[in-house]
Phi, psi and omega in degrees: 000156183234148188202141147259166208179154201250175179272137158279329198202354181359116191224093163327124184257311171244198182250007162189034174240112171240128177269128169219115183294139199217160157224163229266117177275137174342315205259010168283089151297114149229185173228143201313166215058323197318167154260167176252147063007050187276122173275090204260171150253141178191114209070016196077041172223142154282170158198155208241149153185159185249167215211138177277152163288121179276329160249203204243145206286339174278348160304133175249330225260308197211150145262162175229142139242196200197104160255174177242123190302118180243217198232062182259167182285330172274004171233050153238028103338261164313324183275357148253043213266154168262171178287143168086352163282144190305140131220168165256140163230161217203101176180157023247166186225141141131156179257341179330017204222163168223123213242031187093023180263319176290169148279337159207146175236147161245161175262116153235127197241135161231148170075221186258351124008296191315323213301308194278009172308283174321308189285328182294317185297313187286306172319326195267319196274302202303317204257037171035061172265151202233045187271118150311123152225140145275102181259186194211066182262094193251156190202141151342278176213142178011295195273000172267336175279108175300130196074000180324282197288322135349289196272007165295324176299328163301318190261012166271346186272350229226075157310353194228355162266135157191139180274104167245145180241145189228147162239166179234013144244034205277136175287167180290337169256030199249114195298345209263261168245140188241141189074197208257159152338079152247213178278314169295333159269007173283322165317336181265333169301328208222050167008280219260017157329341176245034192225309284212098167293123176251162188208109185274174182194129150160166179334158199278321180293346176292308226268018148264303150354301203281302187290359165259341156324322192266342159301339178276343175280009183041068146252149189263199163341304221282309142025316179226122193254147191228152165210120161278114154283099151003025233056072115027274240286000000 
């Protein structure tokens, strides 16, 4: 459905990842992973891009999406954008979700990848599902995780959630898993990996990585659902 409709909310997530809210008309349906449309004005021109849902179908109040702010014409946009200001939204598009048909999953995500991450992890948690999930969030450094304190919380509300955050850039005080997303750590995360639907998100060259990864765990294809991001910009 297409709607026009105004920002509700703007929430810095990170030192340069901003989440922006809208709110959610009654007759919108969507399913955790999707994408969106959004339409902004800027300079008397529209422009347009799509966005995964940040939040979750179980939010009734707002939708979100979550970019990572460059220096493009659609994110010197957003970053003027106010409470009360016009968009079009356009939505929901994509096969990218998941509403509990498997028992177990892993996520694996880098960078702002995470965003249709985010709406699953909560959907599963909201709606007490006793779908095993694992995620897999790698980032640069400390101050690159988007949601941190989110999914921490999720996963104290969650007995069937669990988070590992990995960095490839970690300082001497960061306790947690270090580098990138490889076959030993889904293995040492994710015992039960040849039990385990996976599902990737992230720049195209990330989310090819990830499929020779489940290849080397000899799984097969099918095994793994990909959503490639795009144009950055």
């Amino acid at each position: 459905m297409k709607f026009e409709t105004y920002v509700k909310e703007i929430i810095p997530r990170t030192h340069n990842v901003t989440s922006f809210r809208f709110p959610r008309p009654d007759e919108l349906y969507y399913k955790p992973g999707q994408f969106l449309f959004v339409t902004l004005k800027a300079d008397g021109k529209e422009l347009k891009k799509h966005f995964s849902f940040s939040s979750s179908p179980t939010e009734k109040a707002h939708i979100e999406f979550t970019k990572k702010l460059s220096d493009s014409d659609f994110s010197a946009a957003l970053k003027a954008l106010k409470k009360g200001d016009w968009a079009r939204i356009d939505a929901p598009y994509g096969e990218f979700t998941f509403e509990g048909e498997y028992r177990r999953i892993g996520l694996l995500g880098g960078g702002i990848g995470i965003t249709p991450f985010m709406g699953i992890c909560k959907y599963c948690t909201d709606m007490r599902l006793d779908t095993n999930v694992t995620l897999l969030y790698g980032n640069r450094t400390e101050s690159d995780i988007a949601f941190r304190k989110e999914f921490e919380a999720l996963q104290e509300q969650n007995e069937h959630l669990k988070v590992v955050f990995t960095l490839n850039e970690a300082d001497s005080n960061w306790k947690g898993a270090t580098g990138f997303i490889t076959a030993d750590m889904i293995k040492k995360e994710i015992p039960d990996y040849k039990d385990t639907v996976f599902y990737t998100c992230g720049p195209p060259a990330m989310v090819e990585i990830m499929g020779k990864l489940i290849e080397q765990l000899e799984l097969p294809k099918t095994q793994l659902k990909r959503e490639y991001f795009t144009g950055y910009t």
